[in-house]
C-alpha positions as CSV (number, residue, x, y, z in Angstrom):
1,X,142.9,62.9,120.4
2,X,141.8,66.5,121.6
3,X,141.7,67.6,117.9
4,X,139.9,64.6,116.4
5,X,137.2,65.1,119.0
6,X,137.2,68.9,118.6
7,X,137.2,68.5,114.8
8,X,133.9,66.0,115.0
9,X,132.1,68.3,116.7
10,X,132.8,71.3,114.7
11,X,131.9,69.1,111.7
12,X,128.7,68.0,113.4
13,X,127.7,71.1,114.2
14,X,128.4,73.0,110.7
15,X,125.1,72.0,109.0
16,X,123.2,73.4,111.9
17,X,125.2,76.7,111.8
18,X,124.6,76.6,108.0
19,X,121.1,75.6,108.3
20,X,120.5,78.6,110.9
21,X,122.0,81.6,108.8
22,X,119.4,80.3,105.7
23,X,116.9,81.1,107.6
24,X,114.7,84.5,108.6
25,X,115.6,85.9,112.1
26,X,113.6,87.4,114.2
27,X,115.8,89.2,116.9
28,X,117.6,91.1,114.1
29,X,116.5,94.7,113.6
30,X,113.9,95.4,111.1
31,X,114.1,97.9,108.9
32,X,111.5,100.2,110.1
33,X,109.8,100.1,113.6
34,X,105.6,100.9,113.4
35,X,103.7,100.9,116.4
36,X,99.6,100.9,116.5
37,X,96.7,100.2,118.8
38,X,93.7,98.1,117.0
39,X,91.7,101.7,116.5
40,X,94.9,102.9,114.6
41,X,94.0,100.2,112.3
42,X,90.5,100.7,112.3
43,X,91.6,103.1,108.4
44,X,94.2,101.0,106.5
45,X,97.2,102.0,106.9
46,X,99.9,101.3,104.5
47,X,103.8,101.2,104.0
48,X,106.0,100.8,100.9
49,X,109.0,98.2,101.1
50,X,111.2,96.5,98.8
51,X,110.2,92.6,98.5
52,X,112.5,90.0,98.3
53,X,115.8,89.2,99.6
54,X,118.6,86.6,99.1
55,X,117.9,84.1,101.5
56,X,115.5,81.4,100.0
57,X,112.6,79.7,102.1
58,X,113.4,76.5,100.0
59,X,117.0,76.3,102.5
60,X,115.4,76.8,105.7
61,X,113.9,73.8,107.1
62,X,112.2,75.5,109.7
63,X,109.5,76.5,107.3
64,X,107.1,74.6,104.7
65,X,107.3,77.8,102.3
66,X,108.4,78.9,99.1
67,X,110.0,82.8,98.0
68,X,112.7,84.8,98.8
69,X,113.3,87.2,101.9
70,X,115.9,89.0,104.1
71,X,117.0,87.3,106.7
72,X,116.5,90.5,109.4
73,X,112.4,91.4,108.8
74,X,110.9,94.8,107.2
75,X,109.3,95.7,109.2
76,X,108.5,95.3,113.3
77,X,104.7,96.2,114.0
78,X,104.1,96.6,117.6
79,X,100.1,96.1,117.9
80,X,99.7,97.8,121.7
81,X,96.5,97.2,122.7
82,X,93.7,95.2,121.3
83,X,91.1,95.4,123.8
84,X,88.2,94.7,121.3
85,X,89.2,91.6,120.2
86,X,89.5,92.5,116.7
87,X,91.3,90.5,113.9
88,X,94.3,92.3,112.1
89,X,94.9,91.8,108.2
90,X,98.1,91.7,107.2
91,X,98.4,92.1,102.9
92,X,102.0,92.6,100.7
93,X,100.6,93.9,97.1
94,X,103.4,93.8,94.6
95,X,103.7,96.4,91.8
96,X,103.8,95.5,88.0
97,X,102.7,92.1,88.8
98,X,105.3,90.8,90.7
99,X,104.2,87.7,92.5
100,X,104.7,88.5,96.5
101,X,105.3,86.0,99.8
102,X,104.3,87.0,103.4
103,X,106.1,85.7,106.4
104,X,105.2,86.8,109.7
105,X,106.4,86.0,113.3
106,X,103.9,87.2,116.2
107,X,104.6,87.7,119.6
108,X,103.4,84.2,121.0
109,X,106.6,82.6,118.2
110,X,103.9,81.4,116.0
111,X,104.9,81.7,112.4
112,X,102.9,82.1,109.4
113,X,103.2,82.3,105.7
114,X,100.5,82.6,102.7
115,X,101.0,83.1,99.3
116,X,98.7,83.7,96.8
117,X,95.6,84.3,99.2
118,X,94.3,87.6,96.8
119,X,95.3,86.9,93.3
120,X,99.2,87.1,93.5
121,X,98.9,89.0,96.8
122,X,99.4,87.0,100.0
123,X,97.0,88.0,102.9
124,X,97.7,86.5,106.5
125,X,94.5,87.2,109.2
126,X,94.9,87.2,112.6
127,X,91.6,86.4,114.8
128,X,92.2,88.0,118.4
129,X,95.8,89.4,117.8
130,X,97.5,89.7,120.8
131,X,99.3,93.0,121.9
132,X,103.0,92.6,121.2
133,X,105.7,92.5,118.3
134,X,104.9,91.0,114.9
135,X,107.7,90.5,112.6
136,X,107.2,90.8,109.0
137,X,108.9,89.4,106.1
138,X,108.2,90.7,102.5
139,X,109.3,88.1,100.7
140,X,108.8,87.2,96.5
141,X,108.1,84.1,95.0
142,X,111.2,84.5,92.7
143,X,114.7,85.4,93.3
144,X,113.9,89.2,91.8
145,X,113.2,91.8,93.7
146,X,110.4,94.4,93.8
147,X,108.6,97.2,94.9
148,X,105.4,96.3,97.5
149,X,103.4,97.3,99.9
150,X,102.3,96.2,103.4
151,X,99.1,97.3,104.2
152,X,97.8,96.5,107.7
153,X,94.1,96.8,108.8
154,X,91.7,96.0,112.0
155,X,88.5,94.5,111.6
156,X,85.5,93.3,114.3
C-alpha cells in the first residue's frame, strides 16, 4: 500500500518537476555579474552575449512568451541606487539580423518580456527602477543561436 501511495505521488508530482526545469531560473548564477548606479547609466553602456539557449519559452507555463533562452540568466545587473527616479532601458540587438527575445526578472519578482519593440530588437523600459537585482535573459526567437548585445541606459 506504501508503494502505491508513494508511486501516485511521485507520478503527480513529475509534471511539475518537468514543468519547473523548462523554465528560466532566477537564483541560478548568471553568467556575468554588472553592478551600476542610475548616473552609471546616464552614457550607454553596453555588453556582448551570446543569445539563445535550449530551453524554449513555448514549455514554460509560467510565461505568455515566445524564443529560446538559458535556463540560468546572462547577465545579473545590480542597479544600486536610483535616487532620481529615472527610468532604465533595457535593449538586446542581435547581429546579422538575428531576431532577438528579452526576458527580465527585477528585484520586486515582476517578470517581463518584449519582442520586437525596435525593429527585431526587443526593448523593455522601466519607469522608477528600483535599486536591486535584475536578471536578464537573452533569448532568440528561433532555436539558433547568436551573437547580441545588451545595452543598458538611464533616462529622466
Amino acid at each position: 500500500m506504501r508503494f502505491i501511495i508513494a508511486a501516485t505521488v511521485a507520478l503527480a508530482l513529475t509534471p511539475l518537476g518537468a514543468a519547473a526545469t523548462q523554465c528560466p531560473d532566477f537564483t541560478l548564477p548568471a553568467g556575468k555579474d554588472l553592478s551600476y548606479s542610475e548616473d552609471d547609466l546616464w552614457s550607454e553602456r553596453r555588453h556582448g552575449v551570446t543569445a539563445g539557449g535550449n530551453l524554449s519559452l513555448w514549455n514554460c507555463s509560467q510565461f505568455d512568451a515566445v524564443g529560446f533562452v538559458t535556463r540560468q540568466p546572462d547577465f545579473h545587473v545590480y542597479l544600486s541606487s536610483n535616487t532620481k527616479d529615472r527610468k532604465i532601458r533595457f535593449k538586446i540587438t542581435g547581429d546579422d539580423g538575428c531576431d532577438t527575445v528579452l526576458l527580465i526578472n527585477t528585484p520586486g519578482a515582476a517578470w517581463l518580456f518584449n519582442d520586437d519593440d525596435e525593429g527585431l530588437d526587443p526593448v523593455i523600459r522601466v519607469r522608477s527602477a528600483q535599486a536591486g537585482r535584475y536578471d536578464i535573459w537573452a533569448g532568440t526567437f528561433g532555436p539558433d543561436a547568436c551573437m547580441a548585445t545588451l545595452h543598458l541606459e538611464a533616462f529622466p
